[in-house]
N, C-alpha and C positions, 0 to 999 in steps of 0.2 A: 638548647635554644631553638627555637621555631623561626621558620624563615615564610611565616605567613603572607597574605598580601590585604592589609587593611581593605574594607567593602569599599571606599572611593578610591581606590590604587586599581582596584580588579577593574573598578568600570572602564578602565584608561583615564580617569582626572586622577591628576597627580597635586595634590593640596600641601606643597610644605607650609606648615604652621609657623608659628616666631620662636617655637621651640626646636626649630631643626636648624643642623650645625649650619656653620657659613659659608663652608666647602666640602667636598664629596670625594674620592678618590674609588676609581673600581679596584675589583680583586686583580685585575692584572698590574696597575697601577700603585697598590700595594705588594706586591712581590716583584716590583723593581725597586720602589722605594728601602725597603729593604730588607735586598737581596740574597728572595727567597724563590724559591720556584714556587708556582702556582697553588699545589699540591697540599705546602706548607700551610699557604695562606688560609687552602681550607681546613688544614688541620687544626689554626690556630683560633679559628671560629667555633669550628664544633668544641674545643676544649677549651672555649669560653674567653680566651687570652684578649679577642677581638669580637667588636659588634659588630654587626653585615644586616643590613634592612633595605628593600627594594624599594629604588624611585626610578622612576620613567623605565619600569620592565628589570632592572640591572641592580642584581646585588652592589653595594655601595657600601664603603667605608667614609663614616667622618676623619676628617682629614688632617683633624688636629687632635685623633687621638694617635695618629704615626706621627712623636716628632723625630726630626731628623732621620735617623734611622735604626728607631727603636716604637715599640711600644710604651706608652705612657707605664712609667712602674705600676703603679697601684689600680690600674685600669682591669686586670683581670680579678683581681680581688673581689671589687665594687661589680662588677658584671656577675660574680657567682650567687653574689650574699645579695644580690636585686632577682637571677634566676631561683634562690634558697626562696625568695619574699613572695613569689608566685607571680613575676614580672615576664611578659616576652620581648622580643626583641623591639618590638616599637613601644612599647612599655616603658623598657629601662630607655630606651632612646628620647623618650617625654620628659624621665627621670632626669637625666642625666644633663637635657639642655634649659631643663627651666629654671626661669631666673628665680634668685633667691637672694635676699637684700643681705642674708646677713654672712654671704659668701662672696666673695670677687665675682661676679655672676652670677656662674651656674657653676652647677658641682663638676662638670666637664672643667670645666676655668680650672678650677681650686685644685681640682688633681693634679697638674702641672708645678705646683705652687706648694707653698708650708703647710697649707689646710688640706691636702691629701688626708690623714688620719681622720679628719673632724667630717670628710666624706664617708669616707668609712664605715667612721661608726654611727653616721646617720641611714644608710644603708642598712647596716646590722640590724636600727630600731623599728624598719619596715617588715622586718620577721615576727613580731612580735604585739 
């Protein structure tokens, strides 16, 4: 995954779209949540388990793919087979929040939910 900085991020305008989550959580704020050291959290980014893309300067995790104190199950699944599709990280981060009528949402939603697989495998069809 790439930890690029989109050409309006770099100018310092920070444009969240309707497609960005509704909350945010930093790397340190995800390895309290749960409790991991710091180190981990980057481990779990670079091997894809978590998505990390910069707002206001600051790597950032959406907030409601840590629930409680775990990562969403099927969350790294759909992040490898979106990096497999030729996605980067604000990519699958577009992917992942836009709404889709014929999901609870967005595919972020549904991954929490019974329609994980049907993410999935709509994921998979983006290879192809």
């Amino acid at each position: 995954m790439t930890d690029s900085i989109p050409a309006d991020q770099a100018a310092g305008v920070d444009l969240p779209g309707p497609t960005d989550p509704a909350g945010w959580l930093t790397l340190p704020d995800v390895a309290e949540r749960l409790d991991l050291s710091i180190s981990k959290v980057h481990q779990m980014i670079r091997d894809r388990e978590l998505i990390a893309v910069r707002r206001d300067g600051v790597r950032k995790v959406p907030a409601d793919l840590v629930a409680n104190r775990t990562v969403l199950k099927h969350l790294p699944g759909v992040l490898n087979l979106l990096v497999d599709a030729g996605y980067d990280d604000e990519a699958a981060l577009r992917w992942l929040y836009e709404e889709d009528d014929t999901l609870p949402g967005t595919p972020a939603a549904a991954l929490g939910g019974d329609q994980a697989r049907e993410v999935k495998r709509r994921a998979q069809a983006l290879g192809f």
